[in-house]
TIKOLVO-922961 format. One record per residue (C-alpha): residue number from 1; residue in three letters; chain; x, y, z. Coordinates in steps of 0.001 Angstrom, whole numbers, plus 524288, in hexadecimal, padded with zeros to 5 digits. Layout:
REM residues N
   vexdren   guvex   vexlo       u       v       w
       NUM     ALA       A       X       Y       Z
...
This chain:
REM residues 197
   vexdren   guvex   vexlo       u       v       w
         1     UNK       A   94389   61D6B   774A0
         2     UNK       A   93FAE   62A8A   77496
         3     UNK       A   93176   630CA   777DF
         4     UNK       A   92BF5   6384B   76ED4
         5     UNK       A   9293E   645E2   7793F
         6     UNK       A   91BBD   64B2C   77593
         7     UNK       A   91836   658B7   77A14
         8     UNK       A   90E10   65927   7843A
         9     UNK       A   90062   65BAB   78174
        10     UNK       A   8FECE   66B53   7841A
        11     UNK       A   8F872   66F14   790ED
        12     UNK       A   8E97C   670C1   78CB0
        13     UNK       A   8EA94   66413   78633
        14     UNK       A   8EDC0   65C85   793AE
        15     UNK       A   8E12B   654E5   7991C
        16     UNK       A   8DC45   65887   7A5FB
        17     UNK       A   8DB58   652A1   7AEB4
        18     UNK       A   8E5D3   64A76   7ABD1
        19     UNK       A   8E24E   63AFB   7A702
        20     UNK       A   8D5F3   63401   7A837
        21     UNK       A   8CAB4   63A3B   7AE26
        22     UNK       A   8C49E   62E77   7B440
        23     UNK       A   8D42E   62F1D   7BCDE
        24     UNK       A   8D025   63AE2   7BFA9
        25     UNK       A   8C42B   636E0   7C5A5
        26     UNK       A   8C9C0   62C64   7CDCE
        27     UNK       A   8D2F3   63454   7D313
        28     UNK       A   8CB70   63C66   7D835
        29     UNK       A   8C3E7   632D4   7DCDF
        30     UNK       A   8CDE3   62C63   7E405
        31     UNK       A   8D4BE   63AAC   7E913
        32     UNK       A   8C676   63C29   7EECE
        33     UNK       A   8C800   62E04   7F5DF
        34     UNK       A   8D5E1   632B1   7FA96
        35     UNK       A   8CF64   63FF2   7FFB0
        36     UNK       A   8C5E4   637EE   80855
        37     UNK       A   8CF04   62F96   80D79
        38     UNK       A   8D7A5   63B52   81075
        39     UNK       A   8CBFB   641F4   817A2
        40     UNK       A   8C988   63784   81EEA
        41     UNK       A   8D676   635E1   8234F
        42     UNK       A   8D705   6449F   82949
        43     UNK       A   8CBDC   64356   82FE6
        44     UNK       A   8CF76   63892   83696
        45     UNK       A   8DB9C   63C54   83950
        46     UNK       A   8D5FE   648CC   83E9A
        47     UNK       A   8CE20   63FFD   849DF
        48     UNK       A   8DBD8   63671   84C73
        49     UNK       A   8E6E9   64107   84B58
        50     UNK       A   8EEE6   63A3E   853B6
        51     UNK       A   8ECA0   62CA8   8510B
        52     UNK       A   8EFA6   631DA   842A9
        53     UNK       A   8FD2F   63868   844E9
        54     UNK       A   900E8   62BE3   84D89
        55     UNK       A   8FDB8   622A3   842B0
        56     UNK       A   90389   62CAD   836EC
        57     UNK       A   91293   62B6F   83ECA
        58     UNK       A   91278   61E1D   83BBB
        59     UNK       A   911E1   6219E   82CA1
        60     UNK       A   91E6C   621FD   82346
        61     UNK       A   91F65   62EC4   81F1E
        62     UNK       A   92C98   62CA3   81775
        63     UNK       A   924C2   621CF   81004
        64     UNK       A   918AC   62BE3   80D0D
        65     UNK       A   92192   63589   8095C
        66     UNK       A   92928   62DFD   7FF68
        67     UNK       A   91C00   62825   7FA6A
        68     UNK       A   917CF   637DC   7F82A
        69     UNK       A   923AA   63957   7EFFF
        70     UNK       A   92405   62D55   7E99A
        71     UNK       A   914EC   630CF   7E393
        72     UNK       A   917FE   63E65   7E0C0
        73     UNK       A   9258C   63B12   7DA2F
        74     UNK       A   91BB5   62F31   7D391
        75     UNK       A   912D5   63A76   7CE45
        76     UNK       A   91C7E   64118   7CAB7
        77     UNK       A   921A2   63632   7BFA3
        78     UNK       A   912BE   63505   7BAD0
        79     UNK       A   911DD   6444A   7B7D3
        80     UNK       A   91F08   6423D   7AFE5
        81     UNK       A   916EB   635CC   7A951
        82     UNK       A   90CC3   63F0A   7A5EB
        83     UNK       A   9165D   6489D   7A17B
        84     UNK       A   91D35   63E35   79953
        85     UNK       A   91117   63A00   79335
        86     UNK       A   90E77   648CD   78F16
        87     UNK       A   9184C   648AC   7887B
        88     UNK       A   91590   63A6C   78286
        89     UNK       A   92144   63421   789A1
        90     UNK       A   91A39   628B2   78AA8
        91     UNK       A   926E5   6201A   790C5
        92     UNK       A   92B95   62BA3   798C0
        93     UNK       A   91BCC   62D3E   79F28
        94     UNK       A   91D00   61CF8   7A298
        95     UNK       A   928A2   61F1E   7A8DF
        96     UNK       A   923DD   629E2   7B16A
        97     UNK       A   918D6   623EE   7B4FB
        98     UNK       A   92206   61712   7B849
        99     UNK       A   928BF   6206B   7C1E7
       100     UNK       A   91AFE   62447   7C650
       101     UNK       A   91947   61345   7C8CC
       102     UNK       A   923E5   6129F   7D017
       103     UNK       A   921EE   61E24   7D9EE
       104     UNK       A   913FF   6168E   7DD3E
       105     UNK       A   91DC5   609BD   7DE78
       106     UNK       A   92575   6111B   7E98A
       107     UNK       A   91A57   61758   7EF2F
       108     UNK       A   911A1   606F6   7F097
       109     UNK       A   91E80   60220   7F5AF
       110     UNK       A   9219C   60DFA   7FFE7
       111     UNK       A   91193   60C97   80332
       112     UNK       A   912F8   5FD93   8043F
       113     UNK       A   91D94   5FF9D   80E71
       114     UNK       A   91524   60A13   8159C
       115     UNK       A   909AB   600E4   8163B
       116     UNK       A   9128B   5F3FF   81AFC
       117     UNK       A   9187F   5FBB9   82680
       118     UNK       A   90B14   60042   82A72
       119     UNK       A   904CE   5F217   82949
       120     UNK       A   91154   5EAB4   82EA4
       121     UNK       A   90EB1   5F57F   83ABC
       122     UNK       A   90126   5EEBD   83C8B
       123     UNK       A   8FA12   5FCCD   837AC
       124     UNK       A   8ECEE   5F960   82FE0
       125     UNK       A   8E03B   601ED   82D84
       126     UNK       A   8DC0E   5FDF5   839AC
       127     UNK       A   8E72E   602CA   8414E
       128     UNK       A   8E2DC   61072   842A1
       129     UNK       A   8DC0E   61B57   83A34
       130     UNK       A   8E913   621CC   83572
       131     UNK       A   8EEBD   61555   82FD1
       132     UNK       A   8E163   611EB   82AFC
       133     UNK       A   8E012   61F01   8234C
       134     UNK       A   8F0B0   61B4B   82027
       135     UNK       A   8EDC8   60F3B   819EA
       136     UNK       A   8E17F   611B7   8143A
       137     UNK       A   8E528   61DCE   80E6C
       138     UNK       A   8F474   61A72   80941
       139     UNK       A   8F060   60C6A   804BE
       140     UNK       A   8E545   611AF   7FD1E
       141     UNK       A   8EFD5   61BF9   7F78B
       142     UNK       A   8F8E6   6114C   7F4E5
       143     UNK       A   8EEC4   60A0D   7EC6B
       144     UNK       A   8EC13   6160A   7E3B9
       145     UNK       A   8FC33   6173B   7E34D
       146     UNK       A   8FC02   605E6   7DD20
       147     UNK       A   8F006   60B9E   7D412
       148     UNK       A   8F7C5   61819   7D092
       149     UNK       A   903BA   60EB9   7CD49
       150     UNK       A   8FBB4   604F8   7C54E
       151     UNK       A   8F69D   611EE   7BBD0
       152     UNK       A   904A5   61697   7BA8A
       153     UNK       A   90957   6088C   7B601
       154     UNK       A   8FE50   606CE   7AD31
       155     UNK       A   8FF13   614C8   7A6E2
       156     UNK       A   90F35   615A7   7A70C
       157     UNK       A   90DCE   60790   79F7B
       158     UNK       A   904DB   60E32   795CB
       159     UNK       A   90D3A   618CD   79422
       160     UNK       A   91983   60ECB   79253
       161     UNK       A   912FC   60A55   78562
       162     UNK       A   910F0   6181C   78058
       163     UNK       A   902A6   61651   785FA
       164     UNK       A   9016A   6260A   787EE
       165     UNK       A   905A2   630BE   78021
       166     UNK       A   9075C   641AB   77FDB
       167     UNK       A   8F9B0   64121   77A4C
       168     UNK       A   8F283   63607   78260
       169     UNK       A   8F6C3   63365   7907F
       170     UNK       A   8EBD6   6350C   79882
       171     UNK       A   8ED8B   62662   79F90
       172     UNK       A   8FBFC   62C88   7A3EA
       173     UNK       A   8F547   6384D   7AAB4
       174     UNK       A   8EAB7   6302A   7B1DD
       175     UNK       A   8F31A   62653   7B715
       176     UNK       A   8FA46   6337F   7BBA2
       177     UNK       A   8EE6B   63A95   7C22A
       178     UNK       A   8EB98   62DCA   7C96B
       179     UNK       A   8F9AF   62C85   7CEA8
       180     UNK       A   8F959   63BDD   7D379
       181     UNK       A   8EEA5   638EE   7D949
       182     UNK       A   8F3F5   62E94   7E0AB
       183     UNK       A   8FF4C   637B5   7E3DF
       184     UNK       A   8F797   64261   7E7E1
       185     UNK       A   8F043   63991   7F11D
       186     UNK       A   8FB49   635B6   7F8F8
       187     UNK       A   900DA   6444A   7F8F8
       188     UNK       A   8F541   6457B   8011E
       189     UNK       A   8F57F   638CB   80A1B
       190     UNK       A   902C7   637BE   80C5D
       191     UNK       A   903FB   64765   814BB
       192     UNK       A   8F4E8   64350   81938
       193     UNK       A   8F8F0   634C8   820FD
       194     UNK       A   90791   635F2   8220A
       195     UNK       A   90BB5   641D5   823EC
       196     UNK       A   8FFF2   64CA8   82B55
       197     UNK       A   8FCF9   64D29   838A5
């Protein structure tokens, strides 16, 4: 069956910011956690330079990279979701945001994979600041990347049932500021511990 295509609400009528206000908040919140920890990490790194550019070689950049454009290609499916739901394609937005699911499924397992090598190799917290600032920071990533996944399921289920429409969709664009957030985050991280010396 065919959608019935709805024309978009015009520009001035758009809410900003975009979704719930109380996401908002928490973002923020959490972007402002993320900025410590990233603070942090430079300034320590700035008193063990070389213990820090030892320990970084041992990372997998091919995995980090392929994580980076598994999330962007992910937020790139939820902006077509919000687009679809714009246009009150409800089945079209689930399906998009589906697409969005499964590019936080390849990023856990890739991450999982990252994490076994590093404990199989006998590397904990405790090993040395680097992979304490690695794990630490990339773990507590990878639990905002499950919690990201668990709001696109629940909202791309909604939207399956004709939950959202053109006119009322702001659960679709809150579930989508939290996951660029979560992209955005590791846009940062992954240049920050993998890749700069």
């Amino acid at each position: 069956m065919t959608e019935h295509v709805m024309s978009p609400p015009p520009a001035a009528a758009i809410k900003w910011p975009a979704g719930d206000l109380a996401m908002w908040f928490f973002i923020l919140a959490e972007l402002l956690v993320f900025g410590v920890f990233f603070a942090a990490y430079a300034f320590t790194r700035a008193h063990h330079v070389e213990l820090f550019n030892t320990s970084q070689q041992s990372l997998d950049r091919t995995s980090g990279m392929i994580n980076t454009m598994v999330l962007i290609s992910g937020s790139y499916c939820v902006v077509r979701g919000c687009q679809a739901i714009r246009s009150g394609l409800s089945q079209a937005c689930a399906r998009w945001l589906w697409a969005g699911f499964g590019s936080g499924a390849v990023f856990v397992v890739i991450k999982l994979g990252e994490f076994s090598a590093k404990l199989g190799a006998g590397i904990t917290l405790s090993t040395n600041p680097f992979y304490m600032f690695y794990l630490s920071l990339t773990f507590f990533h990878f639990m905002h990347v499950i919690l990201g996944m668990v709001i696109l399921a629940a909202v791309a289920v909604k939207a399956g049932q004709g939950g959202y429409s053109a006119a009322e969709h702001s659960g679709v664009e809150t579930g989508a500021s939290y996951w660029h957030m979560v992209d955005l985050v590791w846009i940062v991280l992954f240049p920050l511990v993998y890749v700069l010396h």
